[in-house]
N, C-alpha and C positions, 0 to 999 in steps of 0.2 A: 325389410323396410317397414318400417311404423305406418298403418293406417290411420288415417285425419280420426282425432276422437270426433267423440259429438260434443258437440257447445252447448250447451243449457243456457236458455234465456229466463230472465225474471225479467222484467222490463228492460232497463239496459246494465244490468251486471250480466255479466258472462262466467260460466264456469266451464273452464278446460280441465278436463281430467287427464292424469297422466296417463299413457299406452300399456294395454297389456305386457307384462312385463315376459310372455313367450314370443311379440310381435320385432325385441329389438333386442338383436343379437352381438351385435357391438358396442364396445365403450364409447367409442365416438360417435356412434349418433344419436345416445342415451345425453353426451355432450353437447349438442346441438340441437337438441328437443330442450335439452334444460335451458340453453339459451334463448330460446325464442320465448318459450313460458318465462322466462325472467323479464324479458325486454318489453313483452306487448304487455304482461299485465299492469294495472295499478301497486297489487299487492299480491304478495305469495302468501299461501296459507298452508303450514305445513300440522300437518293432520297427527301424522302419527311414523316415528323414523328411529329406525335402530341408530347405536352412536355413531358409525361413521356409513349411516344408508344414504343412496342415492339426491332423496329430499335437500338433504345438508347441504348439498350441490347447489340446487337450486334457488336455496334461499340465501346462499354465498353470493353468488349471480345476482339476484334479486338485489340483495343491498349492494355489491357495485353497481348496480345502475343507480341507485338512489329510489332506490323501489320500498315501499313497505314492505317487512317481512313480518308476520303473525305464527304465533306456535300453540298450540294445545295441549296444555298439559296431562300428562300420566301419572300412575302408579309410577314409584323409585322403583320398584321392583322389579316391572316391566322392561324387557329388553328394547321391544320398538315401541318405546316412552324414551328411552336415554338420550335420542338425538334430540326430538322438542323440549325436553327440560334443560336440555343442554343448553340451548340456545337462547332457554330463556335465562336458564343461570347467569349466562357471559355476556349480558344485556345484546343479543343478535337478534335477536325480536321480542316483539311485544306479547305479552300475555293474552291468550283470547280464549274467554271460559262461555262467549252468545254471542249471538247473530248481531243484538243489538249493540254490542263494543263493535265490532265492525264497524256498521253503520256508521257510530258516533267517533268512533277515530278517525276515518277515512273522510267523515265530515259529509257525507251523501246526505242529500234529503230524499223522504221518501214522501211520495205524492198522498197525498187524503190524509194524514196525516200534522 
């Protein structure tokens, strides 16, 4: 069974990180983690995913709910680069090279500022 991550606060964005990957031993609840992380956040941000890694799952999820999906690009070279270039080649999310496209895509304002 996956133990609850920890949540990192910045004021109120939230960041869930996904479970140790020795913590979940079945496909189904690897499916059922990706769903909850698709459904409650705003936006998915996928970091860094081989071509057909786990991530790809979630950011699938992600946009059927009508969720933002965000990809980081890599090296072509790079094997867990192939799934976020991927996604971004097939227009499946949006480019995200700072913190500040975040921001300003997601439309957040940020206080003192």
């Amino acid at each position: 069974m996956c133990r609850p991550s920890p949540v990192w606060r910045t004021d109120s964005i939230k960041f869930i990180p996904k479970c140790r990957l020795h913590t979940i031993r079945s496909r189904s609840k690897w499916r059922f983690y990706d769903r909850i992380i698709a459904r409650i956040s705003e936006a998915t941000i996928v970091m860094e995913s081989a071509e057909k890694g786990g991530s790809l799952v979630t950011a699938d999820l992600a946009h059927s709910y009508h969720r933002e999906v965000f990809a980081v690009p890599g090296r072509t070279t790079d094997k867990w680069s192939k799934g976020c270039n991927g996604l971004i080649k097939y227009q499946r999310a949006h480019l995200l090279t700072s913190a500040a496209e975040l921001v300003y895509l997601l439309g957040w304002k940020i206080q003192g500022r």
